[in-house]
C-alpha positions in Angstrom: 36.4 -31.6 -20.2 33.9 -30.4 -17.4 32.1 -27.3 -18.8 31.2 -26.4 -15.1 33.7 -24.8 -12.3 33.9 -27.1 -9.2 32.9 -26.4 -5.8 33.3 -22.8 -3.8 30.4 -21.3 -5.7 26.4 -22.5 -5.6 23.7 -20.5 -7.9 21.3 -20.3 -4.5 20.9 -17.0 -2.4 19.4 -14.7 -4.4 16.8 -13.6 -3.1 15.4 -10.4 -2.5 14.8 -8.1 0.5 11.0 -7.8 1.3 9.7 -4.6 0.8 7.3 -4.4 3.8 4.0 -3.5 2.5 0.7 -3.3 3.7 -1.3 -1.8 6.4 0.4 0.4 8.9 -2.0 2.4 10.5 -5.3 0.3 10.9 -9.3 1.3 10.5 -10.2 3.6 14.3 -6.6 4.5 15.3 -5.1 7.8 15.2 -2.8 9.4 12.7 -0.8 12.6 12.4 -0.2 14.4 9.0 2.8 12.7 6.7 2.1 9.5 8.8 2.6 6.5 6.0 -1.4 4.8 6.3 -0.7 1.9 3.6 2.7 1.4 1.6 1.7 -0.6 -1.5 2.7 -1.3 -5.4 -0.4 -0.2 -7.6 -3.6 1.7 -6.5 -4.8 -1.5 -4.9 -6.5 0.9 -1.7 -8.1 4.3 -3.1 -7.3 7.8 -1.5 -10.6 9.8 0.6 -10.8 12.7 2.3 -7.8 14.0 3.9 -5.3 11.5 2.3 -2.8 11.7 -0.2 -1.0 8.9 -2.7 2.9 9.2 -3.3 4.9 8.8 -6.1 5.3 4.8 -5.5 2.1 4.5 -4.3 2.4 4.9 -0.7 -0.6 6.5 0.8 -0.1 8.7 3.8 -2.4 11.2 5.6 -2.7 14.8 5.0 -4.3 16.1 8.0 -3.9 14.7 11.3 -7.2 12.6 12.4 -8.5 8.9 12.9 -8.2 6.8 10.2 -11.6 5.1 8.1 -11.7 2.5 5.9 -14.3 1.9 3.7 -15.5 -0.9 1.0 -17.6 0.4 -1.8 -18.8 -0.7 -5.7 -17.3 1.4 -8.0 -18.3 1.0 -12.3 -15.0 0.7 -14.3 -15.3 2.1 -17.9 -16.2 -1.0 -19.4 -19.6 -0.7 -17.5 -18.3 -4.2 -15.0 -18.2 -3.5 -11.7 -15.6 -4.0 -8.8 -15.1 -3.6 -4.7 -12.8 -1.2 -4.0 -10.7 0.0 -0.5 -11.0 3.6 0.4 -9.1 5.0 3.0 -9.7 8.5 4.5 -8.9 10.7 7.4 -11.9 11.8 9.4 -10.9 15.1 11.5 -11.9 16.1 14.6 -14.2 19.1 14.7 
């Protein structure tokens, strides 16, 4: 006896829906407060000045100005070392 229903059904098509991360607002262009500057899973890019991080780790700005990304060491507690992203908003004065 087949232990397997036959035809009408396949176990393919499951995928799921991308989630659209990355950068949205690049390094030198222009953005206004609550405007989403990187959507991502995990602090992979670090807040700066003028930026805030979101519950899901969106980071968005908090001021309206032009956008700076930066790459800098930082020292993790172990004493190794790492590059890190840092994004800020630089205002006009």
């Amino acid at each position: 006896m087949a232990h397997t229903k036959s035809g009408g059904s396949t176990q393919l098509g499951r995928d799921s829906e991308s989630k659209r991360l990355g950068v949205k607002i690049n390094h030198g262009q222009m953005a206004k407060a609550g405007e989403i500057i990187v959507k991502q899973r995990g602090a992979a890019v670090l807040t700066g000045a003028n930026v805030r991080r979101a519950g899901d780790d969106t980071i968005y700005a908090a001021k309206d100005g032009i956008v700076n990304f930066k790459q800098t060491k930082k020292v993790k507690f172990d004493g190794s070392r790492r590059y890190a992203k840092i994004v800020s908003v630089v205002t006009a004065k």
